[in-house]
C-alpha positions, 0 to 999 in steps of 0.5 A: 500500500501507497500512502502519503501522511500530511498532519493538518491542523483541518482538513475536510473533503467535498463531492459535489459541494457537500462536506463528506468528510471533516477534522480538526488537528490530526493526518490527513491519509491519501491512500492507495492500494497496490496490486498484490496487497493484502489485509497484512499491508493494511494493517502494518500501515495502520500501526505505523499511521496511527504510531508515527511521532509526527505532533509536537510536544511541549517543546515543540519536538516531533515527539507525539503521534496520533494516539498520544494526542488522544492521550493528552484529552484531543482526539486527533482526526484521522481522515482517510481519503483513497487516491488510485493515483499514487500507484502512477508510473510515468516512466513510458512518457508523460501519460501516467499508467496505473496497472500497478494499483489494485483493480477497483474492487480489490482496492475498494475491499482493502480501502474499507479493510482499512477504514473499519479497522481505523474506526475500532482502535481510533476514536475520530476516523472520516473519510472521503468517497471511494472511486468519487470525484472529491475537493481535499481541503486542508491547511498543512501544519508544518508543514509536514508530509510525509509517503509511506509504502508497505509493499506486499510480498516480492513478485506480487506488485508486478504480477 
């Protein structure tokens, strides 16, 4: 699974004008499934998302994930947003493919895999439309962004 994390301080997703999808403070989660991948790779990410020191302390040292936030009495968000796009290979010319992301119903099973698994061990989880046309509004904070990818097992992306 592709994966690129940004911690905002909002962020909200619209189809068709309407608020589908909002938080406050917390990571914003653009997320694609790849070929090959699995409820493993789903999870592996969740772990790391939901674990990743990327919020300050008192300090202002990058020393708090996600959980800790929660911890301190504000539940950061977490919206989960699919994005088949970050499986792009532009290296045949200035058209990119996308045969390295999972067909659409694999990529929507492992989306919602993803999100429902999100929704048990975190107390604020939106999300976006899989497959829709969305606007991502968000304010960075930082700012910080950062990819994430949890390949499946060797030989399966490319099969």
């Amino acid at each position: 699974m592709i994966a690129v994390l940004q911690r905002v301080s909002e962020a909200r997703v619209l189809i068709e004008g309407q608020i589908v999808g909002e938080i406050g403070a917390g990571l914003l989660l653009l997320l694609c499934a790849e070929r090959g991948d699995s409820e493993a790779e789903s999870d592996k990410l969740l772990g790391k998302v939901l674990k990743l020191r990327i919020f300050s302390d008192a300090a202002g040292k990058m020393n708090h994930s996600l959980q800790d936030m929660d911890g301190r009495g504000t539940a950061g968000g977490l919206l989960v947003v699919s994005q088949f796009t970050l499986a792009a290979d532009v290296s045949g010319g200035n058209r990119p493919g996308f045969t390295l992301a999972a067909a659409p119903a694999q990529g929507r099973r492992l989306y919602d895999y993803f999100v429902a698994r999100a929704r048990r061990v975190h107390p604020v989880v939106r999300t976006g439309q899989f497959g829709a046309d969305m606007q991502v509004h968000l304010v960075n904070d930082g700012p910080v962004t950062i990819p994430l990818r949890m390949a499946p097992p060797a030989g399966l992306a490319s099969e």
